[in-house]
C-alpha positions as CSV (number, residue, x, y, z in Angstrom):
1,X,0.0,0.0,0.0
2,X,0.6,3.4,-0.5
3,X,1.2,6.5,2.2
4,X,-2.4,7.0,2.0
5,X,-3.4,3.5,2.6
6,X,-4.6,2.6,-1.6
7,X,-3.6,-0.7,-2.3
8,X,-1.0,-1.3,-6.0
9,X,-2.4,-3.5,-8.2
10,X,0.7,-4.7,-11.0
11,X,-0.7,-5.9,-14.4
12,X,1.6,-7.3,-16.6
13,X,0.0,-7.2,-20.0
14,X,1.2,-10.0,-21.8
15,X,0.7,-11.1,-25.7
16,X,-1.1,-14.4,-24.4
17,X,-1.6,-14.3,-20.8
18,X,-2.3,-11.4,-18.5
19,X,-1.0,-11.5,-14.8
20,X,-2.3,-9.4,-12.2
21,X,-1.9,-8.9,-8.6
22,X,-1.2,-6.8,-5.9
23,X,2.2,-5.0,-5.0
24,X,3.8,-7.5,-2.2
25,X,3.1,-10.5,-3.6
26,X,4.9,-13.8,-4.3
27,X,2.6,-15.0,-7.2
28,X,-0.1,-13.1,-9.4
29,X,-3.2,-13.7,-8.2
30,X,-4.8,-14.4,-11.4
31,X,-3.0,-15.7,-14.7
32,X,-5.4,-15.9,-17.8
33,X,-5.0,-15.6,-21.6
34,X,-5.3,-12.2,-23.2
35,X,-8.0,-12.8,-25.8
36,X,-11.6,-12.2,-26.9
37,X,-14.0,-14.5,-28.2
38,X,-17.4,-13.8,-29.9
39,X,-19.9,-16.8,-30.8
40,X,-19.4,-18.4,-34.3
41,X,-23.0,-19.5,-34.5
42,X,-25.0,-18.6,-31.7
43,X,-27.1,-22.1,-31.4
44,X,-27.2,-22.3,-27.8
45,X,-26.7,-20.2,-24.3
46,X,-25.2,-22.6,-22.3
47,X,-22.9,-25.5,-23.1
48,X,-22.3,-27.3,-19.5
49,X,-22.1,-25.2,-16.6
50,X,-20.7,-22.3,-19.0
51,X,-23.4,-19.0,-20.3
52,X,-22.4,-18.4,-24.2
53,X,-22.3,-14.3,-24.1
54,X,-21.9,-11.9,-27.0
55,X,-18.3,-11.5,-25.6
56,X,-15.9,-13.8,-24.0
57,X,-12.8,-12.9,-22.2
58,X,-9.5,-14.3,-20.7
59,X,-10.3,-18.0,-19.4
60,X,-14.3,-17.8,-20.3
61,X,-13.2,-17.4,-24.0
62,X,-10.5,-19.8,-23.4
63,X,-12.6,-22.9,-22.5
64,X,-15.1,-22.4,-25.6
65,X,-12.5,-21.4,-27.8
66,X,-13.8,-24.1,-30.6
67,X,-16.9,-22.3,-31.0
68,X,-15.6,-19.1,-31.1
69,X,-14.1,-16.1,-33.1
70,X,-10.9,-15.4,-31.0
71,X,-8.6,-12.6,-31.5
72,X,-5.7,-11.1,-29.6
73,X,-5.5,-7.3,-28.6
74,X,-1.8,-7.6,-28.5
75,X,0.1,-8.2,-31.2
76,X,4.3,-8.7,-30.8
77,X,3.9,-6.7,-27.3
78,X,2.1,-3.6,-28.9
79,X,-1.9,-3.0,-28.8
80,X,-3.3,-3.2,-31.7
81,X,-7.2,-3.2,-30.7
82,X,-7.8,-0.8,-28.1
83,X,-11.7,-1.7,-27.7
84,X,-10.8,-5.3,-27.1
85,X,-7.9,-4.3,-25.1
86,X,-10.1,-2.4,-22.5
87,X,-12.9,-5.9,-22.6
88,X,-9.2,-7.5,-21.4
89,X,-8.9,-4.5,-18.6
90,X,-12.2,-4.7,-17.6
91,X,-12.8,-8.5,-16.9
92,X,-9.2,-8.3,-15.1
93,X,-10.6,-5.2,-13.1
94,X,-14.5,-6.5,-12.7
95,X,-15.7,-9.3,-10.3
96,X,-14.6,-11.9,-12.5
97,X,-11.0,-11.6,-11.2
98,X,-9.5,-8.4,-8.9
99,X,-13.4,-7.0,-7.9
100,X,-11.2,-3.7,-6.9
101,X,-12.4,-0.1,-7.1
102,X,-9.4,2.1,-9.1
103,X,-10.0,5.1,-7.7
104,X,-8.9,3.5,-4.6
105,X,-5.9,2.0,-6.1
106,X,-2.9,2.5,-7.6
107,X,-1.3,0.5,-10.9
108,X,2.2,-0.2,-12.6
109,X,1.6,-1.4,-16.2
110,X,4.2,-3.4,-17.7
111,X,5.5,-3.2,-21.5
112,X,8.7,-4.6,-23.8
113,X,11.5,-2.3,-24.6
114,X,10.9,-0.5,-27.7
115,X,7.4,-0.2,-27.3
116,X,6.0,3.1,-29.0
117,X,5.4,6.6,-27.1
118,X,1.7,6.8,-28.2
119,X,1.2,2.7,-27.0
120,X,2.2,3.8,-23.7
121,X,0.5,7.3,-23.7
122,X,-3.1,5.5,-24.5
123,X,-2.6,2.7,-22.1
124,X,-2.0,5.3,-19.5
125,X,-4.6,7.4,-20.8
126,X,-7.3,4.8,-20.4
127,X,-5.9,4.1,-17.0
128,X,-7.1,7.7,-16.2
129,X,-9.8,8.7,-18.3
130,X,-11.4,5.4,-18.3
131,X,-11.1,3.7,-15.5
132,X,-9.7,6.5,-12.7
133,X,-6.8,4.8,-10.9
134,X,-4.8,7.4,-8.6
135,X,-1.7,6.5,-9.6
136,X,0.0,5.0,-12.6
137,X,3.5,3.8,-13.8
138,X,4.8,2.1,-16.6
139,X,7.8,-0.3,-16.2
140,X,10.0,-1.9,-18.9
141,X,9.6,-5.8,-18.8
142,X,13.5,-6.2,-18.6
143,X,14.0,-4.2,-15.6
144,X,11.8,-5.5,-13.7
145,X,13.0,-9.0,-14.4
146,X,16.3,-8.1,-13.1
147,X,15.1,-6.6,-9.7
148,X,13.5,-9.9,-9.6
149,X,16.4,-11.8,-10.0
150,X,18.2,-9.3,-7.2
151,X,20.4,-7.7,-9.8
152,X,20.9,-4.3,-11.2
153,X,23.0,-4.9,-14.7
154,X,22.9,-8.0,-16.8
155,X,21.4,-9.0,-20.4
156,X,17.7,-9.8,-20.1
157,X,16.8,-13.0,-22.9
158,X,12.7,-12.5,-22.3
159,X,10.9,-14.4,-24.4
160,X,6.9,-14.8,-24.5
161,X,4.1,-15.5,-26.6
162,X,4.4,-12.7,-28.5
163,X,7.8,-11.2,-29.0
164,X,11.0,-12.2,-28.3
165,X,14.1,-9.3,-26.9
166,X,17.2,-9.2,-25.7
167,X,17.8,-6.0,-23.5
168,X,21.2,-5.0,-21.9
169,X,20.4,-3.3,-18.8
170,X,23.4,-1.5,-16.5
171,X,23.2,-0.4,-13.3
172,X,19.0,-0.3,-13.3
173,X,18.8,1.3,-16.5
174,X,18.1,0.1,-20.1
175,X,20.9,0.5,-22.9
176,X,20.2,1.1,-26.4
177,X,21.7,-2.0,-28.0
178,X,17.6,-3.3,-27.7
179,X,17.2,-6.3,-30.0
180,X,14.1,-7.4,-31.0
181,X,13.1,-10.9,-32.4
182,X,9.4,-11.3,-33.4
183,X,9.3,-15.1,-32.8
184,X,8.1,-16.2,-29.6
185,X,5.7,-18.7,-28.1
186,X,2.5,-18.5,-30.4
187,X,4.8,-18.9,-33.9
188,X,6.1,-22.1,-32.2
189,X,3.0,-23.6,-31.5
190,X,1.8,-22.8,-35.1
191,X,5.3,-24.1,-36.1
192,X,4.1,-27.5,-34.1
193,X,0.8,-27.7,-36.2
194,X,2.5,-27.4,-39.0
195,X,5.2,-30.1,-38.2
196,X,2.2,-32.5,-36.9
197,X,0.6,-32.2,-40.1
198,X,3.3,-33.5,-42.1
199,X,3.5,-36.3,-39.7
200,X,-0.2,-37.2,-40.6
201,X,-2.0,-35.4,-37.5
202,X,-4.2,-32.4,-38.9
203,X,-4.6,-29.7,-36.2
204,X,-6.9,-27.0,-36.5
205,X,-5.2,-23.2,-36.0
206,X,-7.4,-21.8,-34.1
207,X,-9.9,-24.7,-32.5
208,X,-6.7,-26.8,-31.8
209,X,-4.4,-24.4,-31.0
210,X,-4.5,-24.7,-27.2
211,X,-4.2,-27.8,-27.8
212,X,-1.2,-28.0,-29.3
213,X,0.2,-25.2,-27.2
214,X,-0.3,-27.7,-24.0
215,X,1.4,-30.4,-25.8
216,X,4.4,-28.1,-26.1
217,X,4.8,-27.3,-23.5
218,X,5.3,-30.5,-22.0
219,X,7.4,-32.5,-24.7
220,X,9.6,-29.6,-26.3
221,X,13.0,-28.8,-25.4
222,X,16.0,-27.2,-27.2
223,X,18.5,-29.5,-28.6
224,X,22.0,-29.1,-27.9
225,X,23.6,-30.1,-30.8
226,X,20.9,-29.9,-33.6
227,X,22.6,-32.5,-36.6
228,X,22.9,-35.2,-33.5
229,X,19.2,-34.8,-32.7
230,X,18.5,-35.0,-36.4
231,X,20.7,-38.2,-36.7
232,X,18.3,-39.6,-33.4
233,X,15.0,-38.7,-35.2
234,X,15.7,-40.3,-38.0
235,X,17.9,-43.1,-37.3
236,X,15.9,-44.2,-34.1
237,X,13.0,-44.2,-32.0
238,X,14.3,-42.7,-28.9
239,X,13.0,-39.7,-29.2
240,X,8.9,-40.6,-29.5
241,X,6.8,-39.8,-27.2
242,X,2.9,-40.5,-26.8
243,X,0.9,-37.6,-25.8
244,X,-2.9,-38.0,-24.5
245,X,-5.3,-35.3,-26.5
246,X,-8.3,-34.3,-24.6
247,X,-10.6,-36.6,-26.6
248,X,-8.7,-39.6,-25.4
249,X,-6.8,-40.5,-28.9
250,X,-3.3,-41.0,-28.9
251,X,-0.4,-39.5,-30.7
252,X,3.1,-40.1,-31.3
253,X,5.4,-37.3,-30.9
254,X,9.3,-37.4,-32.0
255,X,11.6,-35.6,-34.0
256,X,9.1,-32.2,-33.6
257,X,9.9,-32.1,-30.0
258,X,13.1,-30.1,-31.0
259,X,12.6,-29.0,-34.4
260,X,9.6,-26.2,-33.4
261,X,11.5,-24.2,-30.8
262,X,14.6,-24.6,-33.2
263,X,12.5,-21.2,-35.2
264,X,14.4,-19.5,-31.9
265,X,17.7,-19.7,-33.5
266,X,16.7,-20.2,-37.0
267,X,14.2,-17.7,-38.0
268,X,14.2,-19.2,-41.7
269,X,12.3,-22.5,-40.6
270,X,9.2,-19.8,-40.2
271,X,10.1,-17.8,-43.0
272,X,11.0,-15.2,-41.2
273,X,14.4,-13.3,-42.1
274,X,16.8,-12.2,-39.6
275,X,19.1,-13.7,-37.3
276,X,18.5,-16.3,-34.0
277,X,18.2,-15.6,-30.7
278,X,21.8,-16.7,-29.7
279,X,23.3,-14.5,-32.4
280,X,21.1,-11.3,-31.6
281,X,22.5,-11.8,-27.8
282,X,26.1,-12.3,-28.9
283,X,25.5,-8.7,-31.3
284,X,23.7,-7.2,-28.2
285,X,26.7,-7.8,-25.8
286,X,29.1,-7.0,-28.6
287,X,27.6,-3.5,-29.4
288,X,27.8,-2.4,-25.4
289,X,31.2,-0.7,-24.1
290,X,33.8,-2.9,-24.1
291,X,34.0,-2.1,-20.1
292,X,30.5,-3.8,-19.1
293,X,30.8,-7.0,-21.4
294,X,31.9,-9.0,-18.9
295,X,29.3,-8.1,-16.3
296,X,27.1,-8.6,-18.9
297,X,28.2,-11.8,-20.3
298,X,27.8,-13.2,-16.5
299,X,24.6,-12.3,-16.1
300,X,22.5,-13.2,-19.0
301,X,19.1,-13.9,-17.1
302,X,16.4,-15.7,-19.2
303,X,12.9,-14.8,-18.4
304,X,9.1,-15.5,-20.1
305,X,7.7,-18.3,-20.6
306,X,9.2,-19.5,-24.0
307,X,12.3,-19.6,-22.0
308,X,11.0,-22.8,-20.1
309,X,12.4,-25.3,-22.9
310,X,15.0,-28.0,-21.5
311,X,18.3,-27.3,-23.2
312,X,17.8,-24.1,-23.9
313,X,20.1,-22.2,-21.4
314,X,22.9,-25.1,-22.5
315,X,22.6,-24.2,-25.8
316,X,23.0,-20.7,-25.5
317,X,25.6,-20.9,-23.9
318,X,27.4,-23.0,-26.5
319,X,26.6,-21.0,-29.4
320,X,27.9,-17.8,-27.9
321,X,31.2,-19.5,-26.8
322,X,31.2,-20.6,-31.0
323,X,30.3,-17.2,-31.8
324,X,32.7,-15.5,-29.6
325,X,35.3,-17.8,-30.4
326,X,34.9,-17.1,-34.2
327,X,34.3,-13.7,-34.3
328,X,36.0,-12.3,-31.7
329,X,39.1,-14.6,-31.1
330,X,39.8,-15.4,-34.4
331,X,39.8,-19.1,-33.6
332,X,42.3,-18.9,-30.6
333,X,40.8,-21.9,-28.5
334,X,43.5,-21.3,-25.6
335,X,41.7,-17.6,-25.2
336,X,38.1,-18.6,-24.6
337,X,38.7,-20.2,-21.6
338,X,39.1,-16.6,-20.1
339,X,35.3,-15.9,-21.7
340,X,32.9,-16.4,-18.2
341,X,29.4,-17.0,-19.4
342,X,26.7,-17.7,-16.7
343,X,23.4,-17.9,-17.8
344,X,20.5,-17.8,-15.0
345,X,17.4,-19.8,-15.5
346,X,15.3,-18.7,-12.4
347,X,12.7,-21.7,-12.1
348,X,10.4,-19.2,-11.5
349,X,11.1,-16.4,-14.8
350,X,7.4,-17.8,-16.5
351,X,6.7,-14.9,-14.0
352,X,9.6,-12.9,-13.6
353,X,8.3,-10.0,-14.5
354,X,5.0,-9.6,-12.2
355,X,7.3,-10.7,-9.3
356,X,9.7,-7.9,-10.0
357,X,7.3,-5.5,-10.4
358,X,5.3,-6.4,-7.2
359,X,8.9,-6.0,-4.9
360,X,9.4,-3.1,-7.2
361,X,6.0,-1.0,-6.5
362,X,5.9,-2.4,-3.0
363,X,9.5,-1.0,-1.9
364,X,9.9,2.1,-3.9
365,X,6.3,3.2,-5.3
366,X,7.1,7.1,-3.9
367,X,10.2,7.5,-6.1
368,X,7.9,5.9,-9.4
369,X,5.3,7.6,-10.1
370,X,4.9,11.0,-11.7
371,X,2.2,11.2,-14.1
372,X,0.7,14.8,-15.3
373,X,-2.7,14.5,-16.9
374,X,-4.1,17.9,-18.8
375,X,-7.5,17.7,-20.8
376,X,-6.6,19.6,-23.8
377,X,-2.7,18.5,-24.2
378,X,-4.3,14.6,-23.4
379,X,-1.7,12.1,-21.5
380,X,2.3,13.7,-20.3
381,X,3.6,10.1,-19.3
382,X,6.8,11.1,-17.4
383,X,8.4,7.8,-17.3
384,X,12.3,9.4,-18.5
385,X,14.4,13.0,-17.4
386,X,13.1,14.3,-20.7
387,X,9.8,14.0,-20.6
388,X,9.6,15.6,-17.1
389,X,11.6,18.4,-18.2
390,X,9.1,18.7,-21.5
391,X,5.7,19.6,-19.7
392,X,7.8,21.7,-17.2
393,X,8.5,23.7,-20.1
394,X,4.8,23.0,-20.9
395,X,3.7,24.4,-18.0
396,X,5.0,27.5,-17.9
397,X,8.1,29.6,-17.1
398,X,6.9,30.8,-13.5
399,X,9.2,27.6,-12.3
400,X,12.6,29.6,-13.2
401,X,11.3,32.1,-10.9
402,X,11.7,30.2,-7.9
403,X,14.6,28.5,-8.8
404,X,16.9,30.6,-6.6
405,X,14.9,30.1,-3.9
406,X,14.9,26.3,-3.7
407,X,17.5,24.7,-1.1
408,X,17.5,20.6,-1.4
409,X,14.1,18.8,-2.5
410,X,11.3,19.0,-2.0
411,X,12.1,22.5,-0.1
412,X,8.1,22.6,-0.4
413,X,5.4,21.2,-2.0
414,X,5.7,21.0,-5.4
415,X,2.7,23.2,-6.3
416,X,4.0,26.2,-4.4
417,X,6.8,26.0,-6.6
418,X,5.6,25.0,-10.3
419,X,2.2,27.2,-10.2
420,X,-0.8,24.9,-11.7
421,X,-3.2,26.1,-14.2
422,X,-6.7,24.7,-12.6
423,X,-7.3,22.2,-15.3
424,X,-4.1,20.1,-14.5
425,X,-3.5,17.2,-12.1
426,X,-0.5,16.4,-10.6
427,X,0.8,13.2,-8.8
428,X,3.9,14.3,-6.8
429,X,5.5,11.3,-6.3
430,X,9.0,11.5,-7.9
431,X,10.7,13.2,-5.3
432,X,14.7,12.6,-6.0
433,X,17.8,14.9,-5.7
434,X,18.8,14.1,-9.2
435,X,15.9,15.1,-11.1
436,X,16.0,18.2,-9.5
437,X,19.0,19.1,-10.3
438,X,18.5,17.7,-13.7
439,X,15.3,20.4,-14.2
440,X,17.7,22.8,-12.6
441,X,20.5,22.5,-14.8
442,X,17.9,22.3,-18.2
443,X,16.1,25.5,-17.3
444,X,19.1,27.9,-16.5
């Protein structure tokens, strides 16, 4: 809770699953897919125990999800339907999950490095406008994995159902060398119906597709040395596995065990161009000052929950020993035992990020948020030093006036010193020495 007694509720708005719960806790108290379904063929209005409504959310829409229309707001980590979005918001708001009243509560939003201005400024702008929260902050995904993991600078591998990056962070802030892979869970499993089909099992895409997605996740894993596997699938059977589908039939699973999360670090098997995960981290590191490689090549934390695969951390860490090896030494073998690569695979990173985010707005909320809200000028999200410094220029130049008069902060309440036309609001929250004497040093 806040000063003022408002409890923090953390949403992490993911591409396929939404996790939500309060600042404090361990584990989100609600996890459910991010999608919408509307009825194909409205024959009925009850199947079982379930009503069939014009609109379906989160797990409703998951259970009936063969007899209906289902589409995702999110889209590789960015909203791309805004209406459906807020049915997401307000079935994780409503009784069907947190029953909470915002206007006496707080929120941090989560999004993926990169994510556009005007994505964030609309999500926040909802928040307000829409819903009336007191408070609102937007975290970066990758930041809030590493305060999870108790660290401050390290190489973040996050990997969901949407989008795929690899963010250097240093010291509790983000670096630029952002890479950004758009293969993640969801184009796996449609790589898996696709690789079933050849094997004689047809799969629907969108009936089956949880289906499929289950099945995954409990035979896949990352092989680490892909011709051996290859020679296993073909040569043997030791690799097949039988896998129970809910209508009791039973399948036989082998060599597709490895070759659909293989699209991780060969984007052509899905037609997509570009290069793999491993290679995208070793360019990541690579690109940072020579200074903080090593820090960050020992802390390369894996997080979301298309990092889960068995094998995976082993084989990342091979291919970046190849590819440092190659690039960097030339082919000096003798040299690359002074290369210290640790990769971290928290058991827990599926929900790395809402547990980073609940000991983040639990501990430090006060020095978060800072949010300035006008009605004509919309949404000032003041989630960077320039922003902040942008609508103090916006709102006026009566703040250099009182400049000289200002020893240590906050030497008073903010709105004696930055005067406040009547139709803004202001959350003072973001009370720190430094961005005071950033604005100071910006306005003189």
């Amino acid at each position: 809770m806040d000063s003022k007694g408002r409890k923090i509720v953390v949403c992490d708005n993911g591409t396929g699953f939404v996790k939500v719960g309060y600042a404090g806790c361990n584990f989100p108290a609600h996890i459910f897919p991010s999608m919408v379904g509307r009825p194909i063929i409205r024959a009925t209005n009850k199947i079982g125990d379930i009503e069939v409504k014009d609109l379906m959310v989160g797990d409703e829409a998951s259970k009936l999800r063969s007899m209906l229309e289902v589409t995702y707001p999110m889209e590789n980590g960015i909203v791309k339907n805004w209406d459906d979005m807020c049915h997401v918001w307000d079935y994780t708001f409503g009784p069907e999950k947190m029953n909470l009243d915002p206007h006496e509560c707080k929120i941090m939003l989560t999004e993926p490095p990169m994510n556009p201005t005007k994505n964030r400024e609309r999500m926040l702008e909802m928040m307000f406008e829409k819903y009336g929260f007191a408070g609102a902050f937007v975290a970066i995904q990758a930041v809030l994995t590493l305060y999870a993991q108790g660290l401050q600078s390290g190489v973040v591998v996050d990997s969901g159902d949407g989008v795929t990056h690899i963010c250097p962070v240093y010291e509790g802030f983000t670096l630029p060398q952002i890479r950004r892979l758009d293969i993640a869970g969801r184009d796996i499993t449609v790589y898996m119906i696709k690789l079933l089909l050849l094997r004689g099992y047809a799969f629907n895409h969108s009936a089956d597709f949880e289906t499929v997605r289950m099945m995954k996740e409990k035979l896949c894993y990352v092989g680490y040395n892909i011709e051996q596997e290859q020679r296993l699938s073909t040569e043997t059977t030791v690799l097949v596995e039988n896998y129970q589908l809910p209508d009791g039939r039973i399948i036989k699973v082998g060599g597709e065990r490895f070759e659909a999360p293989e699209a991780l670090f060969q984007p052509h098997l899905i037609n997509v161009e570009g290069q793999g995960i491993a290679e995208l981290l070793f360019d990541t590191i690579q690109r940072c000052d020579i200074d903080i490689r090593p820090e960050l090549y020992k802390h390369i934390v894996l997080s979301g929950g298309s990092t889960m695969y068995p094998g995976l951390p082993s084989r990342l860490e091979r291919e970046l020993k190849q590819l440092h090896l190659e690039r960097v030494l030339k082919g000096d073998v003798e040299r690359l035992s002074k290369l210290k690569i640790r990769i971290e695979d928290p058991p827990r990173r599926k929900d790395m990020v809402f547990i980073g985010g609940a000991v983040l707005a639990d501990q430090h909320w006060k020095n978060l948020c800072l949010v300035v809200y006008h009605k004509e000028e919309k949404l000032r999200s003041l989630t960077s030093e320039v922003e902040i410094v942008r609508v103090l220029r916006l709102l006026g130049k009566e703040f250099q006036h009182h400049q000289n008069n200002t020893q240590g902060w906050p030497p008073q309440p903010l709105s004696n010193i930055l005067p406040l036309q009547p139709n803004y609001l202001v959350n003072y929250n973001m009370y720190t020495d430094e961005l005071f004497s950033l604005i100071q040093l910006v306005l003189y």
